[in-house]
C-alpha positions in Angstrom: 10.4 19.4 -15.2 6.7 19.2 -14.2 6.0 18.8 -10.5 2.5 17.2 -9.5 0.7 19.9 -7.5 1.0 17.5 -4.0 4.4 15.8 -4.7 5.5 16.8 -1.2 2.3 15.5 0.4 2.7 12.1 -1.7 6.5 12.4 -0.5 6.1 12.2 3.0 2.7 9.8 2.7 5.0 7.2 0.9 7.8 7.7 3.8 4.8 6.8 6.6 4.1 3.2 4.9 5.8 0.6 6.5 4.9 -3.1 6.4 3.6 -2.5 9.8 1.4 0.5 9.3 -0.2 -1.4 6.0 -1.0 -4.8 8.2 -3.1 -2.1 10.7 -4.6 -0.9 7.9 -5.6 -3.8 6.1 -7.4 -4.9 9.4 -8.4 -2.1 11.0 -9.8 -0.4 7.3 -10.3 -3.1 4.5 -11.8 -6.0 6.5 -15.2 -3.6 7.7 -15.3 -1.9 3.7 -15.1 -5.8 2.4 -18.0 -6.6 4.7 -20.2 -3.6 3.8 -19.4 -4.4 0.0 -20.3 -7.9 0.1 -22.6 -8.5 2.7 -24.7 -4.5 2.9 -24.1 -4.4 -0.6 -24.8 -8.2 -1.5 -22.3 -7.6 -4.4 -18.9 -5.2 -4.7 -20.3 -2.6 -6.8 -22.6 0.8 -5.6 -25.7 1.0 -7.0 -26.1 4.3 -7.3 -24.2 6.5 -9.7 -22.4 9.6 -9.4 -20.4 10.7 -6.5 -23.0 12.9 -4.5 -25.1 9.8 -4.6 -22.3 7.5 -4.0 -21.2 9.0 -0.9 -24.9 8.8 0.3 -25.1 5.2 -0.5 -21.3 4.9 1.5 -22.5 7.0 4.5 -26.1 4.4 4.7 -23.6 1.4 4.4 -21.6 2.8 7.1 -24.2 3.9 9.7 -25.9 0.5 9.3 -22.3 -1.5 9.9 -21.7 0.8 12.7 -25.4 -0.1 14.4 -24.7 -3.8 13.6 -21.5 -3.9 15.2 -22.9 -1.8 18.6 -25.5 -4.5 18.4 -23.2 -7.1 18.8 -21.1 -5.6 21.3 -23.7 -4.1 23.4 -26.9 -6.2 23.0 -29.8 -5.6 21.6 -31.4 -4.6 24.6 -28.7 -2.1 25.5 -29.1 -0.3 22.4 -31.8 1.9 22.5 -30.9 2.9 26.0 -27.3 4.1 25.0 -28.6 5.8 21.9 -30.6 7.6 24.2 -27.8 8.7 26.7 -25.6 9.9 24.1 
């Protein structure tokens, strides 16, 4: 019988997920991806193709959520000042 080459990786991964651990996920992971898709993104697909370029497209998306959200919790005025400082 044919094993899969991580079976025992996917083994304990699949003992990890409880109902609990997915509802963290869902809003701690999916609801700032869903954003970037559909508001960064304007639409849910990447425009560029391939996965080097996909993962420069993800990594854009991200730092530009991530400065959005700072924005919002620090203020605009604070921003510069803590970018600065770190």
């Amino acid at each position: 019988m044919a094993r899969h080459l991580y079976e025992d990786a996917l083994n304990r991964m699949q003992e990890r997920v409880t109902p609990e651990v997915m509802r963290l996920r869902r809003s701690t992971v999916e609801h700032p991806f869903a954003i970037m898709k559909y508001r960064i993104f304007g639409h849910p697909r990447l425009l560029m193709r391939g996965l080097s370029s996909a993962k420069v497209e993800i990594g854009l998306a991200t730092m530009a959520y991530n400065l959005k959200r700072i924005t919002n919790v620090l203020g605009a005025t604070k921003v510069p000042e803590a970018l600065h400082n770190a």
